[in-house]
C-alpha positions as CSV (number, residue, x, y, z in Angstrom):
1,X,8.1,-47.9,86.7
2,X,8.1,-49.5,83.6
3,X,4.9,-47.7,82.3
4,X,6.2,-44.2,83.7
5,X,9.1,-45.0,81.4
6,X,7.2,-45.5,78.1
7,X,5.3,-42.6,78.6
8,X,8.1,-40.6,79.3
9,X,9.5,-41.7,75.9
10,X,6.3,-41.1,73.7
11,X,6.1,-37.3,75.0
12,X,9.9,-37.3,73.8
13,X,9.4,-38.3,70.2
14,X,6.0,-36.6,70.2
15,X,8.2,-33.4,70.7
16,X,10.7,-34.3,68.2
17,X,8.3,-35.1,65.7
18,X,6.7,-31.6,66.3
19,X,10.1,-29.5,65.6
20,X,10.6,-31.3,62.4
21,X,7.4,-30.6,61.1
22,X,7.2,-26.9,61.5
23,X,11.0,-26.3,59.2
24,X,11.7,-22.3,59.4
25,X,10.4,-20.2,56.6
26,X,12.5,-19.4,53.5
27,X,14.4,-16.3,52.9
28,X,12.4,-13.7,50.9
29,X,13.4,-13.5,47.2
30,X,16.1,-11.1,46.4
31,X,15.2,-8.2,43.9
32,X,17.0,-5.2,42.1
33,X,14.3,-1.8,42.1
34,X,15.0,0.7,39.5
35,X,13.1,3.8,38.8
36,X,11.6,4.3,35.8
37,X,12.7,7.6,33.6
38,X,11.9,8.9,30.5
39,X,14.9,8.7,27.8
40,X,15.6,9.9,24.1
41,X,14.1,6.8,22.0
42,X,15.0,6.3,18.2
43,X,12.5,3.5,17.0
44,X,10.4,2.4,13.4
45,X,7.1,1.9,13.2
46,X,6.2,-0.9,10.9
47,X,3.7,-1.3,8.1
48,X,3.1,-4.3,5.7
49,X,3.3,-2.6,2.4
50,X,3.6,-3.4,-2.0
51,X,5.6,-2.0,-4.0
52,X,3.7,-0.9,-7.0
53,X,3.7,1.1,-10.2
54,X,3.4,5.0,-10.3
55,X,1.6,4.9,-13.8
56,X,0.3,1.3,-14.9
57,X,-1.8,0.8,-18.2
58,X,-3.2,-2.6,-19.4
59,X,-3.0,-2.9,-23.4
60,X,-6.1,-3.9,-25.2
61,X,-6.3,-3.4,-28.6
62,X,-9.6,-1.2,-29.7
63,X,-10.1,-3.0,-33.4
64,X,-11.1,-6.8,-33.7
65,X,-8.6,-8.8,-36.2
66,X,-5.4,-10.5,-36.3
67,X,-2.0,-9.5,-34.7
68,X,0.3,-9.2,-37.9
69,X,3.1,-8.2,-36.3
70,X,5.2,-7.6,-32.7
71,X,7.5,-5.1,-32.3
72,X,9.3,-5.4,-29.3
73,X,11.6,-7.7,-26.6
74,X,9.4,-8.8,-24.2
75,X,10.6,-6.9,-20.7
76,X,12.2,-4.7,-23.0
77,X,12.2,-0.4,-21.9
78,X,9.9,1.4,-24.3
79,X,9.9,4.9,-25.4
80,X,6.5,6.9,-25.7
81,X,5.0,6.4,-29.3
82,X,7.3,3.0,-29.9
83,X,5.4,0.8,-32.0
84,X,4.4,-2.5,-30.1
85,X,1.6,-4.0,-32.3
86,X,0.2,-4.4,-35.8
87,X,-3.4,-6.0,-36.2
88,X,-4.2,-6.5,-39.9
89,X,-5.8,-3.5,-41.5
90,X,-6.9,-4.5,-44.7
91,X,-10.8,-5.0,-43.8
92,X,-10.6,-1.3,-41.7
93,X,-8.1,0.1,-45.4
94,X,-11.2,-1.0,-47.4
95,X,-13.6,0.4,-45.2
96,X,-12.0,3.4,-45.2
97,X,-11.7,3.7,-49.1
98,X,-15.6,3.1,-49.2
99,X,-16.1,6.2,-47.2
100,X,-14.1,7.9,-49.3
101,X,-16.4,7.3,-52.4
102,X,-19.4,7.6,-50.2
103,X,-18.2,11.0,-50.0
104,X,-17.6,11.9,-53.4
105,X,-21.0,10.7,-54.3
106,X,-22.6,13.0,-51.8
107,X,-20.5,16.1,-53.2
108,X,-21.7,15.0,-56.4
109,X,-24.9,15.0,-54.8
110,X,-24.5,18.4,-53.5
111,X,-23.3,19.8,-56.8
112,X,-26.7,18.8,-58.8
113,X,-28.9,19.8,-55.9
114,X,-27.1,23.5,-56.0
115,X,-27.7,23.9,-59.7
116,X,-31.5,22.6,-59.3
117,X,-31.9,25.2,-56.5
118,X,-30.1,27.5,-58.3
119,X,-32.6,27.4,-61.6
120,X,-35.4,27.0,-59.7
121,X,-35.2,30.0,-57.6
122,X,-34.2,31.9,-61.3
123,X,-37.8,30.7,-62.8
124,X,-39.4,31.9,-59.3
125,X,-38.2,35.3,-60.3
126,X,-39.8,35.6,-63.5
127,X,-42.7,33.9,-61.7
128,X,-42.9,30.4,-64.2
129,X,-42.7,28.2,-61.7
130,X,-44.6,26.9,-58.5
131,X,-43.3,27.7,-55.3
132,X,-43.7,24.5,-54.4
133,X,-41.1,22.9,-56.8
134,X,-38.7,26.2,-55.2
135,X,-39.1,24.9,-51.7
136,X,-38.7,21.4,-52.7
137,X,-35.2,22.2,-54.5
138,X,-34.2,24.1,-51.3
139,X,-35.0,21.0,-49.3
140,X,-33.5,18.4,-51.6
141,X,-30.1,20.7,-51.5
142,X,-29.9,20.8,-47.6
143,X,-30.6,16.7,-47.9
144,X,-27.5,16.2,-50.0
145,X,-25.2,18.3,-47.5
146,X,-25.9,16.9,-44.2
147,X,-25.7,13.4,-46.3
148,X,-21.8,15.2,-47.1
149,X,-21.3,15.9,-43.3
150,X,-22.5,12.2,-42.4
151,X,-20.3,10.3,-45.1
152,X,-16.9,13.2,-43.5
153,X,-17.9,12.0,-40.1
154,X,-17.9,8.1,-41.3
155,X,-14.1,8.6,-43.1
156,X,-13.3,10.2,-39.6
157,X,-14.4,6.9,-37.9
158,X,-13.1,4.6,-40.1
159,X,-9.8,6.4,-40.4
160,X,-9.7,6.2,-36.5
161,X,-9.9,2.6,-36.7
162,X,-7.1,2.2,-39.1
163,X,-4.9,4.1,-36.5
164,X,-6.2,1.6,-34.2
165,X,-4.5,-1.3,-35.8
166,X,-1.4,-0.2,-34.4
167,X,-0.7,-0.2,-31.1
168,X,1.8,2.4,-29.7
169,X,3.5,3.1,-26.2
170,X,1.6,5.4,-24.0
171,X,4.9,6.8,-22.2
172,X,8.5,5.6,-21.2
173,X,8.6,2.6,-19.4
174,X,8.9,-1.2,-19.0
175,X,6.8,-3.9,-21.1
176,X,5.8,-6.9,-19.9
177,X,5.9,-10.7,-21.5
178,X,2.9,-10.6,-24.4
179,X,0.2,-11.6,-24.0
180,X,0.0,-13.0,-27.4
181,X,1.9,-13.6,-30.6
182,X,1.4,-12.8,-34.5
183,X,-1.2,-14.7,-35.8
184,X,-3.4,-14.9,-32.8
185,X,-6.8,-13.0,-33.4
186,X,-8.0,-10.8,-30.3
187,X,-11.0,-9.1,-29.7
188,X,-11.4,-5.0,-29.3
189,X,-11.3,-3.8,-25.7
190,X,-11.0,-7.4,-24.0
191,X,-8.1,-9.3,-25.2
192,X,-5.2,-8.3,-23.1
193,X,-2.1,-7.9,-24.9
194,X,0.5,-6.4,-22.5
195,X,1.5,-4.3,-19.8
196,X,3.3,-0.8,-19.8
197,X,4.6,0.4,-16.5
198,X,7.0,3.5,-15.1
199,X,9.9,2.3,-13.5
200,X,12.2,5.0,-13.1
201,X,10.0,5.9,-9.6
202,X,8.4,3.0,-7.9
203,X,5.2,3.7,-5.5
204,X,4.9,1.7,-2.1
205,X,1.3,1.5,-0.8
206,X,0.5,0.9,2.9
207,X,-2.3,1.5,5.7
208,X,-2.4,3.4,8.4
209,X,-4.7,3.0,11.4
210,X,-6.9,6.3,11.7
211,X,-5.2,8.0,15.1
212,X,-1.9,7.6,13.4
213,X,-3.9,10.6,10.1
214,X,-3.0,13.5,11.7
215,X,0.7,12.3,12.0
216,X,1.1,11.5,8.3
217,X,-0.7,14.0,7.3
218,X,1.9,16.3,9.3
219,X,4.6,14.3,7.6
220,X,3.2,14.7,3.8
221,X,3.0,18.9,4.8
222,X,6.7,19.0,6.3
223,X,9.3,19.5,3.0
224,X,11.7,16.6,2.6
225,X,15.1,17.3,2.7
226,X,17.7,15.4,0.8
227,X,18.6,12.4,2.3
228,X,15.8,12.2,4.8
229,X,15.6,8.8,6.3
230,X,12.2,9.5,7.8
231,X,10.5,6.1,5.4
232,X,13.0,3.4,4.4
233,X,11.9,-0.3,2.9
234,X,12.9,-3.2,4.0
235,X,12.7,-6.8,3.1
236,X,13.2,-9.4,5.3
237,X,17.0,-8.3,7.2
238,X,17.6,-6.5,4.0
239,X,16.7,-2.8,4.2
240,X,16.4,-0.7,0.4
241,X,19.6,1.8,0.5
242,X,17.4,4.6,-1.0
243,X,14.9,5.8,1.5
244,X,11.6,7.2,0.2
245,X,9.2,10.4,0.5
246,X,5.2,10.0,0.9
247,X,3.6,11.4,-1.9
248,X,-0.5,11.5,-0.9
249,X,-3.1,10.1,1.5
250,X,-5.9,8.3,-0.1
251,X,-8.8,10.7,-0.1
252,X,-11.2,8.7,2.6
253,X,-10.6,6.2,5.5
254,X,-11.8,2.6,4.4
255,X,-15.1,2.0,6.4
256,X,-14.5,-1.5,6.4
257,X,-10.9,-1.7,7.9
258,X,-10.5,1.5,9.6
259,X,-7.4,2.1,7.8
260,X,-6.7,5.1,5.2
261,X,-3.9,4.1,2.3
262,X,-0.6,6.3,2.2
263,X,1.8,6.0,-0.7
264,X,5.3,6.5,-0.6
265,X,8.0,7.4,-3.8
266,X,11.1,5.4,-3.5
267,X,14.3,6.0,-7.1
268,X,14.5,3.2,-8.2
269,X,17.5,3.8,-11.0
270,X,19.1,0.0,-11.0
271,X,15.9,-1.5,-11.0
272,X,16.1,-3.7,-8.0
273,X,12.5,-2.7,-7.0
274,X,9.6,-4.8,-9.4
275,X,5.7,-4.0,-8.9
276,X,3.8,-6.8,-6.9
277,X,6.9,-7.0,-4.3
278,X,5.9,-7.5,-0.8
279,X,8.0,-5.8,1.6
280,X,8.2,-3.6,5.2
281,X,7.9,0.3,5.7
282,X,9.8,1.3,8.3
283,X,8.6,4.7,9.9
284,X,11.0,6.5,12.1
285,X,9.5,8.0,15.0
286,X,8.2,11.8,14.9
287,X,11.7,12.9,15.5
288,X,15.1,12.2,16.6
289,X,15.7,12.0,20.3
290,X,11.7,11.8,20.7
291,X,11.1,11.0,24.9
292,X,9.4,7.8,26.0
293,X,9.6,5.1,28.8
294,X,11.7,2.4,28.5
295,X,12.7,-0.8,30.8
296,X,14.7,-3.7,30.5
297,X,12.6,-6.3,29.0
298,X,13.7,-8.8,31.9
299,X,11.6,-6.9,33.7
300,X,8.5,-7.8,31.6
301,X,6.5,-11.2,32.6
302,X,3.5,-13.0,30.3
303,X,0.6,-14.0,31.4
304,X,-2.0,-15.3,28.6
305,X,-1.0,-13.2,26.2
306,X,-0.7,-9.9,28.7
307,X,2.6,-8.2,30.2
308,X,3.2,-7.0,33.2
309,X,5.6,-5.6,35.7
310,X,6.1,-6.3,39.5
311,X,6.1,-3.2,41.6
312,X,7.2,-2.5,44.9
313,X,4.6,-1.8,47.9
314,X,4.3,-1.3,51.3
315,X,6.3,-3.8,53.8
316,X,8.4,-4.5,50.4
317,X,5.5,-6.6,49.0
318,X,5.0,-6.7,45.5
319,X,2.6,-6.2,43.1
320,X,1.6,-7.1,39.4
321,X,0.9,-3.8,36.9
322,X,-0.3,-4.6,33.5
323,X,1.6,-2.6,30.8
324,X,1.3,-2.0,27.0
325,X,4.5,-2.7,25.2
326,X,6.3,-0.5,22.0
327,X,8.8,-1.2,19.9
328,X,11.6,-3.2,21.1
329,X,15.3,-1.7,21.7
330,X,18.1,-4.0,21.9
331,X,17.7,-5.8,25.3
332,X,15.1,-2.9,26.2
333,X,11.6,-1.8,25.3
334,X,9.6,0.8,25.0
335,X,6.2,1.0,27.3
336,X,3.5,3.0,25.5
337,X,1.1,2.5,28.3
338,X,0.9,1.4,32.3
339,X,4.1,2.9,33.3
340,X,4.9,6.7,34.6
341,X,8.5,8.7,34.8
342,X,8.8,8.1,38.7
343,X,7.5,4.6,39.0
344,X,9.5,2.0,40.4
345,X,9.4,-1.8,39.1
346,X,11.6,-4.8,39.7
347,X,14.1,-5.7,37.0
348,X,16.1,-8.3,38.7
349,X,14.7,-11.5,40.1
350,X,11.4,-11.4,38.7
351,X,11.1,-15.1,37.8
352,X,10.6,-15.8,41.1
353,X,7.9,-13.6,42.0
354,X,4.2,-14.1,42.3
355,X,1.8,-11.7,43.6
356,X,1.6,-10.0,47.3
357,X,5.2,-11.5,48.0
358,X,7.6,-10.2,50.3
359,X,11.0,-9.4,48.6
360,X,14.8,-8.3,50.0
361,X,15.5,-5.2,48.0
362,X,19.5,-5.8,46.9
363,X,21.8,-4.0,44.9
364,X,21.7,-4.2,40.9
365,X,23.4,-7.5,40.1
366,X,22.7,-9.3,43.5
367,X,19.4,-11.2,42.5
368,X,18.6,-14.6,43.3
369,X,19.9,-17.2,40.3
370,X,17.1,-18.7,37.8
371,X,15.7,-21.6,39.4
């Protein structure tokens, strides 16, 4: 009796022990499914870009000497033809008096060869002379003028350098901080004295991938109107209040980076803009309104460095799709690639989702809380 008893007892907590290890399944997780749509999408593109000087020249001087004087405030606005440097021009003054009287010699030169010629070929006609000494006079007079045309050609030179020893503005712009001061001697064609840049107009260079030519190309054909906000600049948070117009397409794609250069024109009338800043070109999209696919970005999940969407399937399982993300919207984003007008995706309660799951499709708002 007493062993009936204890194995009556075993079978009893063998049972009980079975019906607490076998606990009931969880609830499926509950999810919101929207349908994906096409909408109208206002966005920038955006390129790294330098802001840079329509017209730039590098002042060299093109005489050796001594800078004898400076004629300007350093960062001060130049007009065309202002006078910026003097290099002394006493050795190239000298010089060019020498040619001077090099060339008064050679007329002199001239003159006596002409009236040698001119006898000569008077004693031919009476036949008292040889016509060797004729010939010889004819020679010696052509001598004496290209000897003239060599000592013109030297004043020309040497009159050139003379203008060289000052150096003038090539056209309206800003001046840099010299280079050197008066006294210091520089060397012609390498020392570098200043720099003269436009600043009325500012260029802004960028690159462009090559599927995105034909687009800008497009854009550089279409006629700005006033006012067009099509290319703006920003830096940092701060965007430039004047928006720009692109201006030309460098003339071949850079083998090397795949990219082709574009160059915007941005006014630049209070200055604000300097060559050599770095700043952001912001490309709107082809045009207002344009149509594209966009989700809440809740509904996006990472995976080592790839996005993707969960997607409804049969027997309310879920899948993962990979999709290729655009420009952020606000709390939305635009999907360039993976996604279809049609397409159906979860939005709400993805962080609890993994793949092949079963789900409980709810209404918008009833998804399970963030574990």
């Amino acid at each position: 009796m007493i062993q009936y008893t204890a194995a009556a007892a075993m079978i009893f907590m063998s049972a009980c022990s079975n019906q607490q290890a076998a606990p009931a399944a969880p609830p499926p997780p509950k999810v919101t499914i929207s349908e994906v749509d096409v909408t109208a999408a206002t966005y920038y593109d955006e390129y790294p870009a330098t802001v840079t000087a329509l017209n730039q020249v590098d002042l060299r001087p093109q005489v050796s000497g001594f800078i004898t004087g400076v004629h300007f405030t350093d960062g001060a606005r130049v007009r065309k033809g202002q006078l910026l440097y003097s290099i002394d021009e006493q050795l190239y003054a000298a010089n060019y008096q020498q040619a001077v009287a090099n060339l008064k010699v050679q007329e002199a030169n001239i003159n006596k060869a002409q009236k040698d010629a001119n006898r000569y070929h008077e004693l031919d006609k009476a036949d008292a002379v040889a016509k060797q000494l004729v010939d010889n006079a004819d020679a010696a007079l052509e001598v004496a003028k290209k000897q003239a045309d060599a000592a013109r050609a030297n004043i020309q030179a040497v009159q050139t350098s003379v203008r060289y020893t000052k150096v003038y503005a090539p056209f309206d712009g800003i001046i840099g901080i010299s280079n050197v001061k008066t006294g210091a001697a520089v060397t012609a064609g390498q020392t570098l004295l200043n720099t003269v840049s436009t600043d009325g107009d500012l260029a802004v260079d960028f690159n462009v991938e090559q599927k995105d030519i034909f687009r800008f190309s497009n854009l550089l054909n279409e006629k700005a109107h006033p006012g067009d906000s099509t290319f703006t600049l920003a830096f940092g948070e701060d965007v430039y209040p004047n928006p720009g117009k692109i201006i030309l397409l460098d003339r071949a794609v850079n083998p090397q980076t795949g990219t082709l250069k574009a160059r915007l024109s941005f006014p630049n009338k209070n200055n604000v803009l300097k060559a050599g800043m770095n700043g952001t070109v912001r490309v709107k999209n082809n045009s207002s309104g344009a149509q594209a696919i966009v989700i809440p970005y809740k509904a996006i999940t990472e995976q080592l460095g790839e996005f993707f969407v969960y997607v409804p399937g049969d027997s309310n399982k879920v899948s993962q799709r990979k999709v290729v993300l655009g420009k952020p919207l606000g709390s939305n984003i635009i999907i360039k690639d993976g996604l279809k007008a049609g397409d159906k995706i979860v939005t709400e309660g993805v962080q609890n989702l993994r793949e092949g799951i079963k789900v409980t499709i709810g209404t918008p708002g009833a998804a399970a809380p963030k574990k």
